[in-house]
C-alpha positions as CSV (number, residue, x, y, z in Angstrom):
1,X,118.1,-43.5,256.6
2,X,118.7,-40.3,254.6
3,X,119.2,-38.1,251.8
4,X,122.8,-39.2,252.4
5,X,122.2,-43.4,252.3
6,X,120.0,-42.6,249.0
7,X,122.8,-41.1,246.7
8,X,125.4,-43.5,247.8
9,X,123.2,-46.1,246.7
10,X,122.9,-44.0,242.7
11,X,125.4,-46.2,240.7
12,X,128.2,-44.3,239.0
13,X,126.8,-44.8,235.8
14,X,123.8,-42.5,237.2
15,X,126.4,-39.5,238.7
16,X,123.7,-36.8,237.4
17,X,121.2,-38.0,239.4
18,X,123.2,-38.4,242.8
19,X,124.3,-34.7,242.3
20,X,121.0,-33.4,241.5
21,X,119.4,-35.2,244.4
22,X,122.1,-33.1,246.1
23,X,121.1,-29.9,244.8
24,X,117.5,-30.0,244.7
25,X,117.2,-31.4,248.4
26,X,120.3,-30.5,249.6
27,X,120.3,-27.2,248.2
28,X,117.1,-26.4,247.8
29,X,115.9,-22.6,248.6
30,X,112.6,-23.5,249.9
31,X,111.3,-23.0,253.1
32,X,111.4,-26.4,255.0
33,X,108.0,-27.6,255.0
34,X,107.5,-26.8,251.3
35,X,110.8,-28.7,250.9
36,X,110.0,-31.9,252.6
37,X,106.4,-32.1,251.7
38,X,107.5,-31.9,248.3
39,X,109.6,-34.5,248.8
40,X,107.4,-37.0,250.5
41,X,104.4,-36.7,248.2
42,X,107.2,-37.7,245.2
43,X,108.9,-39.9,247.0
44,X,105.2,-41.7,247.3
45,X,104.5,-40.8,243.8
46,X,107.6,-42.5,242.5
47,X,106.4,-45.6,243.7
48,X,109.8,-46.7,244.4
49,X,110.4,-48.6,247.8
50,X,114.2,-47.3,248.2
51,X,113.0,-43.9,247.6
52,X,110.5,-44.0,250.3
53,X,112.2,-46.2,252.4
54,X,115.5,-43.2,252.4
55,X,113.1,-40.1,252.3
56,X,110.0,-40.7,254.3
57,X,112.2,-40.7,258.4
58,X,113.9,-37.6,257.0
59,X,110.9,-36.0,255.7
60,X,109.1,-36.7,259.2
61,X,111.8,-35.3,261.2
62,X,111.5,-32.1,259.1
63,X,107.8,-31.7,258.9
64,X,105.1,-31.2,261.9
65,X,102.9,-34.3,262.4
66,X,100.1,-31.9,260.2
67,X,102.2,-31.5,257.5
68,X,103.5,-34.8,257.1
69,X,99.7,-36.4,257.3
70,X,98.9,-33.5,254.2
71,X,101.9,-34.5,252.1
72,X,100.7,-38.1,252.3
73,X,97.0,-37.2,251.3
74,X,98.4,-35.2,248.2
75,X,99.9,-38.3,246.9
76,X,97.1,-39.7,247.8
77,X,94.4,-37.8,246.5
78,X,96.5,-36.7,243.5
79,X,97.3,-40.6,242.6
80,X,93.5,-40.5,242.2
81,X,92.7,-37.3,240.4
82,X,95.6,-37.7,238.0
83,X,93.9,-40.8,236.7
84,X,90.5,-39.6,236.2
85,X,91.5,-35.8,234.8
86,X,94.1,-37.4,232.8
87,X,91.4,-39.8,231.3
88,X,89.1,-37.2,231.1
89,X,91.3,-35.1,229.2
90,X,92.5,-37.9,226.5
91,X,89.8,-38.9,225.8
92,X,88.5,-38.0,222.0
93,X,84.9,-37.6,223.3
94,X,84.5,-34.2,225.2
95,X,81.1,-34.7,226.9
96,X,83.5,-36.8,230.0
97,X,83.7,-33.4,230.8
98,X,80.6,-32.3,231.5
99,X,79.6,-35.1,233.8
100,X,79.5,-34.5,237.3
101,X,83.2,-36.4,238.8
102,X,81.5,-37.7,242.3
103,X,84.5,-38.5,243.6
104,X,85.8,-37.4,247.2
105,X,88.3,-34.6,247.3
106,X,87.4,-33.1,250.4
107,X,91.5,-33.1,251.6
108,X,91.9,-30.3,249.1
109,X,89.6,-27.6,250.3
110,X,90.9,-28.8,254.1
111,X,94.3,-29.9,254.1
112,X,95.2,-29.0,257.4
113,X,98.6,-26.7,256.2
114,X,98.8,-23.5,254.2
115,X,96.6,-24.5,251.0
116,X,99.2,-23.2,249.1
117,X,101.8,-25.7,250.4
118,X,99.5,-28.5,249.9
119,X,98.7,-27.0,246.3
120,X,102.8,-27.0,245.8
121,X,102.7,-31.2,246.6
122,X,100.1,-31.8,244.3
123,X,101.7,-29.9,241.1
124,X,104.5,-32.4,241.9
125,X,102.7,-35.3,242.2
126,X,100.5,-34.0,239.3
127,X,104.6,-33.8,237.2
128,X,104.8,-37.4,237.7
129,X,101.7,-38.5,237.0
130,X,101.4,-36.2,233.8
131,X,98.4,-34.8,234.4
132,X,98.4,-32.0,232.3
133,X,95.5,-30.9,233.4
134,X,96.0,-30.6,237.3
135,X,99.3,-29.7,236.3
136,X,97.9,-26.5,234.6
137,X,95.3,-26.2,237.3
138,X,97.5,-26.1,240.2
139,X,99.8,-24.0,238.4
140,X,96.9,-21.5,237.9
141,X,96.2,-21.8,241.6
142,X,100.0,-21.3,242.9
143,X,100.4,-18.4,240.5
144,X,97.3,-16.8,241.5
145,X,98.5,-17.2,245.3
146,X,101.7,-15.3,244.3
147,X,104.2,-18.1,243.9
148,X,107.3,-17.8,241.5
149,X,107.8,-19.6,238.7
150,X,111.0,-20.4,240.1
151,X,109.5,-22.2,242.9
152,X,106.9,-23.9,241.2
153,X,109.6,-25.0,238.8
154,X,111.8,-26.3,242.2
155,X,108.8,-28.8,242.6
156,X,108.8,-30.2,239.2
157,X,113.0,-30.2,239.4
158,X,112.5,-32.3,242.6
159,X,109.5,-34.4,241.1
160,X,111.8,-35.1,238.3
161,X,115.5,-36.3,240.6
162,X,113.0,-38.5,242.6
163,X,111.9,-40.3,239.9
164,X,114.3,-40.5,238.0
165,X,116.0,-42.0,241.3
166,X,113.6,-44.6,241.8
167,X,113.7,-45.5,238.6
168,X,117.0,-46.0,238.9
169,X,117.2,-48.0,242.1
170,X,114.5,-50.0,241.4
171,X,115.9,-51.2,238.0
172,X,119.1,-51.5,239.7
173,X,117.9,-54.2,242.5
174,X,116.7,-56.1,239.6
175,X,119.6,-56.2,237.0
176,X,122.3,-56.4,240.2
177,X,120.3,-60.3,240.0
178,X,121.6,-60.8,236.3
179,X,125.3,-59.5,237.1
């Protein structure tokens, strides 16, 4: 399975999104591990069982057994904190704030790759999930580490094509039923 398999399977009437699955994976600028952890934590995020199912052997065979075990526990961790900040955030009474989270987190202080490749993953996830406030966090973070807008804006243009993707596919396994 591929990168290949997944945009012959994007229905004409979705063109855009085969050729910017093309250009933000295919084409992407970033180094590989940034590129395929990226990938795997949205491809996770999406939610989508095509997506994952296309992405996750290529994403293996690109990443080092570390890195593909840390791109995994960004979506995973990230599914949870996008929730609860996200909450936290909405909600109309501030004092959520102030109370102590007590939830686990430890992955993020100890990801076991470059913190600032793990901190890449989790701004995707984070676009996904619309958490604006780990969005803004991790932002602060990646800027502070030195990272370009341009690849912090990379993650969020590959967050968005595998979404958009899944949602795609997904919808399209159902409606192919009424056809």
């Amino acid at each position: 399975m591929s990168l290949d398999a997944l945009k012959s399977a994007v229905p004409d009437y979705a063109k855009d999104l085969k050729l910017n699955l093309g250009s933000v994976i295919g084409n992407s600028e970033l180094p590989a591990q940034r590129l395929w952890g990226t990938v795997l934590a949205t491809a996770i995020a999406s939610r989508s069982p095509i997506v994952l199912r296309e992405l996750a052997p290529e994403a293996k065979a690109n990443l080092s057994p570390e890195a593909y075990r840390a791109a995994k526990s960004a979506a995973a961790v990230m599914a949870m904190n996008n929730v609860f900040y996200r909450t936290r955030h909405l909600l109309s009474d501030h004092e959520y704030g102030t109370l102590r989270a007590g939830l686990r987190m430890n992955v993020i202080g100890n990801p076991g790759v470059d913190k600032v490749d793990f901190e890449l993953w989790s701004f995707a996830v984070s676009a996904i999930n619309g958490c604006g406030m780990c969005l803004d966090s991790h932002e602060q973070v990646l800027r502070k580490a030195g990272v370009d807008r341009e690849v912090i804006q990379e993650a969020f243009k590959i967050a968005s094509v595998v979404q958009a993707v899944g949602v795609t596919l997904d919808a399209e396994a159902v409606l192919t039923e009424f056809e």
